[in-house]
KOLNU-80148 format. One record per residue (C-alpha): residue in three letters; y, z, x. Coordinates in steps of 0.001 Angstrom, whole numbers, plus 500000, padded with zeros to 6 digits. Each point is the difference from the previous one (the first is absolute). Layout:
BEGIN
ALAYZX...
! end
This chain:
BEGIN
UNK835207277206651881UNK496503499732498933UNK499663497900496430UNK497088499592497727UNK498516496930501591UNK500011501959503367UNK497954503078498643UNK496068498577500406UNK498617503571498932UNK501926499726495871UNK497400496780499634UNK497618502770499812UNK500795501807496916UNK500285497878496976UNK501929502451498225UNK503024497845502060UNK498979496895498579UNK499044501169496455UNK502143498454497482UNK500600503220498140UNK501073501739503084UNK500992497630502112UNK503732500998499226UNK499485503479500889UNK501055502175503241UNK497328502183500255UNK501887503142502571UNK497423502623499485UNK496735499470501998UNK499924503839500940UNK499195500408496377UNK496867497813499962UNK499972496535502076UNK499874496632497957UNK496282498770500860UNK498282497129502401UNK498173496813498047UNK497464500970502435UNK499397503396498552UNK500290498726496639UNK497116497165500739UNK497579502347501571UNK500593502926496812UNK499544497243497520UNK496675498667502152UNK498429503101499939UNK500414500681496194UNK499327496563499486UNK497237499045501972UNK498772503189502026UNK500206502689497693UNK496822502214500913UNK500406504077501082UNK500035500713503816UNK497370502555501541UNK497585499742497321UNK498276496976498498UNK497285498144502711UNK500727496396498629UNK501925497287502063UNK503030500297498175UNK500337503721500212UNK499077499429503506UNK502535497785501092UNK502880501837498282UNK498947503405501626UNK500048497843503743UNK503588498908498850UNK500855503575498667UNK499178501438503085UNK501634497283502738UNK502879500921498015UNK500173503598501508UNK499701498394502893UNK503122498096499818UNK501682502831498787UNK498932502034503277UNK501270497136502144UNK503515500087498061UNK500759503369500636UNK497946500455503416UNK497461502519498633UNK497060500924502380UNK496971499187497482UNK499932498211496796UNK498448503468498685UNK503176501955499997UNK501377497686497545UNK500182500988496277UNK500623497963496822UNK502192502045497530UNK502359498718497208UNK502575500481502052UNK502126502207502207UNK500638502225497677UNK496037500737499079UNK499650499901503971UNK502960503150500512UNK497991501568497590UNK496044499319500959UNK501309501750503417UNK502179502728498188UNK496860500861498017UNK497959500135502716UNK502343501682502422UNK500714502775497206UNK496101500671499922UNK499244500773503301UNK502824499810502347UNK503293502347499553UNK499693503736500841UNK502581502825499116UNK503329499550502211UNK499845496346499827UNK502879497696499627UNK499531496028498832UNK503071498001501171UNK501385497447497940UNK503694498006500486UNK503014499716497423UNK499717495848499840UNK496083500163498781UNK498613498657497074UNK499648502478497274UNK496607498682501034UNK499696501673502920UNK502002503033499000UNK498252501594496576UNK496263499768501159UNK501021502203503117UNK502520502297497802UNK497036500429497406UNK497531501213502720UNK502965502091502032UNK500979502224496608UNK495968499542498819UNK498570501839503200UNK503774501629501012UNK500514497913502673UNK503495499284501504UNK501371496661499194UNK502759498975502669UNK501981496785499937UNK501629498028502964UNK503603499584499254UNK502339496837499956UNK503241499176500851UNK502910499443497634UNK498975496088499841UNK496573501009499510UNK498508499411503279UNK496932502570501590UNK501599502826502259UNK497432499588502711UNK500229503030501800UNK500608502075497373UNK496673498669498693UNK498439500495503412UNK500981503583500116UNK498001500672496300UNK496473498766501532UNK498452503738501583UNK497211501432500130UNK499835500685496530UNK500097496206498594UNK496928499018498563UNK501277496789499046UNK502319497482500740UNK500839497628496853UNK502719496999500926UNK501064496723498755UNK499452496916502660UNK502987498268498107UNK502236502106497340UNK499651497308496727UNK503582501576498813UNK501883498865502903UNK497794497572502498UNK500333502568502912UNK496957499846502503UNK499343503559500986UNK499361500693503588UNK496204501709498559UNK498956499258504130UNK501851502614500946UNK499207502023497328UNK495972499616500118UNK500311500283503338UNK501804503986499823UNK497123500451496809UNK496965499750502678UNK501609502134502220UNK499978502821497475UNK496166498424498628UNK502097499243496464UNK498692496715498089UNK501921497085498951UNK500265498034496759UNK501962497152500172UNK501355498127497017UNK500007496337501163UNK500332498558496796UNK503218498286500763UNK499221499273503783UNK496719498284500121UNK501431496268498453UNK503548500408502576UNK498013501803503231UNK497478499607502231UNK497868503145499204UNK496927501358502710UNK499221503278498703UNK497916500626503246UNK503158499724501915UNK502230501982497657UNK496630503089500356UNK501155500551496051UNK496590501356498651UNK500927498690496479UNK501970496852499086UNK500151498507496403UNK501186496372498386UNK500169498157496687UNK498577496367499399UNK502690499414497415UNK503360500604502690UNK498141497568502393UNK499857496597498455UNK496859501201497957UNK498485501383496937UNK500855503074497966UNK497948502565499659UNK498506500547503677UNK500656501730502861UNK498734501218502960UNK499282503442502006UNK499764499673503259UNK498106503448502341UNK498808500698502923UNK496234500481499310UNK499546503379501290UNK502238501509497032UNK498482497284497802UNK496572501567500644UNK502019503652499468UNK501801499202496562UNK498088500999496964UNK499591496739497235UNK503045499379497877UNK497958498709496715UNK496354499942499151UNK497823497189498844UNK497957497058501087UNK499892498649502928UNK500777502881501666UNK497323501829500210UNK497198499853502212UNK497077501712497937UNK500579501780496570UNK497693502977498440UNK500667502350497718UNK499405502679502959UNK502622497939502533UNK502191497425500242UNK500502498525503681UNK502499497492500679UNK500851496406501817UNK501695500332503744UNK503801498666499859UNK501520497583498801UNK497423499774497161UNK500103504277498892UNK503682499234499022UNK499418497162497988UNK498105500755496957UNK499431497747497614UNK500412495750499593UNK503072499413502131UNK502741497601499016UNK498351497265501971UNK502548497275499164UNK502634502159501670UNK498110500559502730UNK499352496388500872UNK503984499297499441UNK500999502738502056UNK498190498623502619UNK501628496340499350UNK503323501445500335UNK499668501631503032UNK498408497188501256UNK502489498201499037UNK502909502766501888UNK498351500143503173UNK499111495996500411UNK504320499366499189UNK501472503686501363UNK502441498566502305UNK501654497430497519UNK499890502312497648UNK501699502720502408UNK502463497322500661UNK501093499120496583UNK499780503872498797UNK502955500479502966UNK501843497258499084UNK500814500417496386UNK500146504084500740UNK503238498826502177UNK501093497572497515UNK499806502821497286UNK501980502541502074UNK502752497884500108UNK500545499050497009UNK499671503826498650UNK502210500869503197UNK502736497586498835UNK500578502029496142UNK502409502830500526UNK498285502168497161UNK496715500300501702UNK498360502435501901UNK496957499516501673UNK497306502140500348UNK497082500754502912UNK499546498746503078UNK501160496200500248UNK499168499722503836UNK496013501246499761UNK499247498840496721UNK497962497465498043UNK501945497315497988UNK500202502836496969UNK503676501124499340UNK501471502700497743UNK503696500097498957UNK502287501727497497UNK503242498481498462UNK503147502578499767UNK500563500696496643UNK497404497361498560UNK496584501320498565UNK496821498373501499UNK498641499706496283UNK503028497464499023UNK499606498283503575UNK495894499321499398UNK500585499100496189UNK502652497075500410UNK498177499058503501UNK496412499565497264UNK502577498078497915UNK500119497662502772UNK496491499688500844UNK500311502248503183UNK497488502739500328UNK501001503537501675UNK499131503146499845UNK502199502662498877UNK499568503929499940UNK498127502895501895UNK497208497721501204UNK497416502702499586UNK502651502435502220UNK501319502093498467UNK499876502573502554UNK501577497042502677UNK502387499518496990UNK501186503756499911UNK500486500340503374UNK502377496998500111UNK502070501388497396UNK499599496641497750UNK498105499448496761UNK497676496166501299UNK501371497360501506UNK499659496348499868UNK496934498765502141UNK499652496283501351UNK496836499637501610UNK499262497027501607UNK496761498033500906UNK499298497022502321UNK499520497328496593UNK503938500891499620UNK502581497425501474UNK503695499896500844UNK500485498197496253UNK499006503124498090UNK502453502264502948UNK502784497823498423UNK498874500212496667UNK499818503332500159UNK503262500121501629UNK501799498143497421UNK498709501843496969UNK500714503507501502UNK503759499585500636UNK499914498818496471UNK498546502600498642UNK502126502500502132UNK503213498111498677UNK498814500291496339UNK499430503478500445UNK503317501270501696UNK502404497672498495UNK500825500891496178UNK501959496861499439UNK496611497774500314UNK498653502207496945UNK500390497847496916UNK502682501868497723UNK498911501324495972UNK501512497960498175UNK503196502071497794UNK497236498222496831UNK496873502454500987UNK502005503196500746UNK499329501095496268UNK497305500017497815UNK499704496285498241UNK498965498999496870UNK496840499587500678UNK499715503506501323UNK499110499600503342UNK501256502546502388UNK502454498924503041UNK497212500221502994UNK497335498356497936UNK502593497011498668UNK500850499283504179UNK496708499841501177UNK498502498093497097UNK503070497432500542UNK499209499997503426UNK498607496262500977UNK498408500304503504UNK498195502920502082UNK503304500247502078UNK502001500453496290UNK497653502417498824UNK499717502169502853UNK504052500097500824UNK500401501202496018UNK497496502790500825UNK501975501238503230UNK503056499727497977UNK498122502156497023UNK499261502223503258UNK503366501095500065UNK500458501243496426UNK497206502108500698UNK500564503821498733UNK498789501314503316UNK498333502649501226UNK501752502717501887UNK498590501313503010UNK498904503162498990UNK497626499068497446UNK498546497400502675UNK497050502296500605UNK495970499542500519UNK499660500644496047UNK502718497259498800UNK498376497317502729UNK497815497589498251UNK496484498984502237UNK498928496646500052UNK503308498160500473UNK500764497833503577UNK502867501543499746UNK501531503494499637UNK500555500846496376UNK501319503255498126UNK500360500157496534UNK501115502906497877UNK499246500866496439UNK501860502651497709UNK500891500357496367UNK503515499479498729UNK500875500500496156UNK495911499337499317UNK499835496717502324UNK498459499240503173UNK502943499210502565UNK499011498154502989UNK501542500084503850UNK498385498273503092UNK500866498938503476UNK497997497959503133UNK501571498768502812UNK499385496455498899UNK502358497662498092UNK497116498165497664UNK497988503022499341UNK503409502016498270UNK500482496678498372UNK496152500257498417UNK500905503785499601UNK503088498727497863UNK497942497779497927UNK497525502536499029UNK502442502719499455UNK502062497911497992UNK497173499033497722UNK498845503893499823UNK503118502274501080UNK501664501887496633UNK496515499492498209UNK497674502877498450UNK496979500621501393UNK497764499000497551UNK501666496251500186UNK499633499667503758UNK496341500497499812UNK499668497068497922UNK501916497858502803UNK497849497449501005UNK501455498863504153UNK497609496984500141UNK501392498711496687UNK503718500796501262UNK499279498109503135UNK499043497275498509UNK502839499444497398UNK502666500043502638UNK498120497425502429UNK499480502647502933UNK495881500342500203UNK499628496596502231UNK502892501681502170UNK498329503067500472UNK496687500132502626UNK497098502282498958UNK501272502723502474UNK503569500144498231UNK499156499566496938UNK497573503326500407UNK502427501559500702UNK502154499148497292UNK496676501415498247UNK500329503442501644UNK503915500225499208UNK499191499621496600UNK496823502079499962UNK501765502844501325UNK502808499832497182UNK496729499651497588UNK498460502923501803UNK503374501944499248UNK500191498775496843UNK496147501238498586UNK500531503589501199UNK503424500305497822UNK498181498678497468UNK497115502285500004UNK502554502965500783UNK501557499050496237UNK496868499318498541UNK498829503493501306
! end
């Protein structure tokens, strides 16, 4: 079993060592990675002691900085095996990088009858720029299908890619579930038809060894921040020849070659798609991190493998789960769901505990809906993680599934906060305010859960949903006797325990006084703001806006 002292790559990140989050279990790397000292150093040199604009200036400074801007697309072509440092673009990130080629691509490349292939696990990412240009120049948008656990159907796939594909859009990894996709196979049937390939390798690049000459992909695209390194940059890698074809994606300086008001002519690749000052810090910690990937890719390889098994077994080993993807050809990324528990209550008493997940579609819905499940929970692993946070995470998850299925750990009402008391406090907002501890406070609201007036399913439709909520919530608001009446459901415990509190504080009242309810202010009196992160507490925000929303147009129907 591998411990901390045995892990030589978690010296390397000091958010292990900091003494505010020393504590924590960080499980959700395929969200962003936690980042290298060494990326931080060289960041905080340049704005420190470099700072000077790249391309431009003549001075020394400038100078130097432009030599260190540019080796840094060099190291970025060794990473990922790229013929020239030229077909190597700086974007924000992979997302910008979909889209410089979808713009480009949409301008001068599909013809009437053509079909752009995309799969069912992609990132929305990699789904709505192609969608957009498919219904925006009435293309055909087809989709590669999965199996029930949410793995590619490879000849199925196969048998999509004719003569009528334009181009082939695909994952490298799927970020919801960890699978690697066999996209070998699949670029391979593309040139056969003369169909292009995007590949998403956003989750592959920091877990694989990529060589996008060897893969013949003519487009392959990364983030700095999912690789050790800095937000905000990316990279687009090309093949030159459709470099030199693609039309710019923005217009500025730096791009250009010569400027009149007759013409405008512009730089060869990489420099046409990069208009503007670049974010050069990111660029010289991208660079760092892969640096620091390829120099330690077998250790880390090793330790990624080890703690993927580790985690397997322990999920393996509780009844309630079900696991989701590919476990065999996979990175160390694993989605599960827990029978009859929602992934919402799961993440919130794992935060409780210092143990970071991530819960929900992932940015999949379509992967979601063709699963038949609402999210899951997502551990995602990286090679700074060590066999002490497995069992950490271990412990606190069987915990958390006992608190959830087993009523009799709930803490009971007492008979004293049933009714009203003198003070005039309601029932919910007496138990929570009582409450002494996180664990107190958030067993009161799953037990407030259950007096919930819910929501039957007929009314559970798009217009009672509420938007903004991790997750699902339906509310519905009607008039009885001249006051607002409230009913709500969501598959999660907590969140019909916060619907409980809010209806009991606005549920039987007239309109006019729930638009003078003030959430923040009711939050606050019964302790539950510091329990609440920003995500659930917005929305709380929408539950209540929507009741507000309701609440206005009665009021101006009276008025009128």
């Amino acid at each position: 079993m591998q411990s901390k002292t045995s892990n030589t790559l978690r010296q390397h990140f000091p958010f292990f060592s900091s003494p505010s989050t020393q504590s924590n279990v960080y499980l959700d790397s395929a969200a962003t990675s936690q980042k290298l000292q060494s990326v931080i150093d060289i960041t905080q040199q340049y704005y420190q002691e470099r700072t000077a604009n790249v391309h431009r200036s003549s001075h020394q400074l400038a100078a130097s900085v432009t030599v260190q801007f540019e080796k840094s697309r060099k190291t970025i072509q060794q990473f990922i095996g790229a013929k020239s440092h030229k077909e190597i673009i700086w974007t924000k990130g992979a997302t910008e990088s979909i889209n410089l080629v979808a713009s480009g691509l949409a301008k001068s490349h599909f013809k009437a009858g053509n079909s752009i292939l995309v799969s069912a696990l992609d990132h929305h990412a990699n789904i709505v720029p192609w969608q957009q240009i498919a219904q925006g120049l009435n293309l055909k948008l087809e989709v590669m299908p999965v199996d029930t656990k949410g793995v590619l159907k490879l000849e199925e796939s196969l048998q999509l890619i004719t003569a009528n594909t334009a181009l082939v859009a695909v994952g490298h990894v799927s970020n919801a579930l960890g699978n690697i996709n066999p996209i070998e196979t699949i670029i391979t049937k593309a040139k056969e038809v003369g169909a292009l390939t995007l590949i998403d390798g956003t989750q592959a690049v920091s877990h694989l060894a990529v060589n996008v000459q060897q893969l013949n992909c003519d487009f392959y695209v990364f983030s700095g921040h999912k690789i050790f390194g800095p937000t905000g940059i990316g990279v687009l890698y090309g093949k030159y020849s459709l470099l030199e074809q693609l039309p710019p994606y923005q217009l500025g300086g730096e791009m250009i070659k010569h400027v009149s008001f007759a013409q405008t002519t512009f730089q060869p690749p990489p420099l046409k798609f990069e208009a503007g000052t670049p974010n050069i810090a990111g660029v010289l910690g991208i660079a760092v991190a892969s640096e620091f990937i390829q120099h330690h890719r077998t250790t880390l390889l090793e330790i990624e493998h080890n703690l993927y098994q580790q985690l397997l077994t322990t999920l393996v080993a509780i009844p309630q789960i079900k696991l989701w993807g590919d476990t065999v050809t996979s990175i160390c990324v694993q989605s599960f769901t827990v029978q009859g528990i929602s992934h919402y209550d799961l993440a919130v008493l794992l935060d409780k505990r210092n143990i970071a997940v991530r819960v929900g579609h992932h940015c999949a819905m379509p992967l979601m809906e063709a699963l038949g499940i609402d999210g899951t929970i997502r551990v995602s692993l990286a090679a700074y993680n060590n066999s002490d946070d497995i069992h950490t995470f271990s412990t606190a998850l069987s915990e958390c599934i006992s608190l959830l299925t087993e009523p009799t750990n709930m803490i009971a009402i007492e008979a004293s906060s049933i009714a009203k008391n003198q003070s005039g406090r309601t029932p919910i907002a007496d138990s929570i305010k009582q409450a002494k501890s996180w664990d107190q406070t958030y067993r009161q609201l799953m037990l407030a859960g259950k007096a919930l007036v819910r929501l039957q399913d007929q009314y559970k439709t798009d217009e009672a949903a509420v938007h903004g909520c991790e997750s699902q919530v339906w509310i519905r608001c009607y008039i009885d006797d001249g006051k607002v009446m409230l009913e709500g459901d969501s598959p999660s415990k907590i969140v019909r325990g916060l619907l409980a509190v809010v209806f009991e504080a606005l549920s039987g009242k007239t309109a006019n006084l729930i638009l003078a309810f003030d959430l923040a202010d009711c939050l606050a009196t019964l302790h539950l703001g510091k329990h609440l992160s920003q995500s659930r507490g917005n929305g709380l925000s929408a539950v209540v806006d929507k009741i507000i929303e309701y609440c206005q147009l009665q009021s101006s129907s009276q008025e009128s």
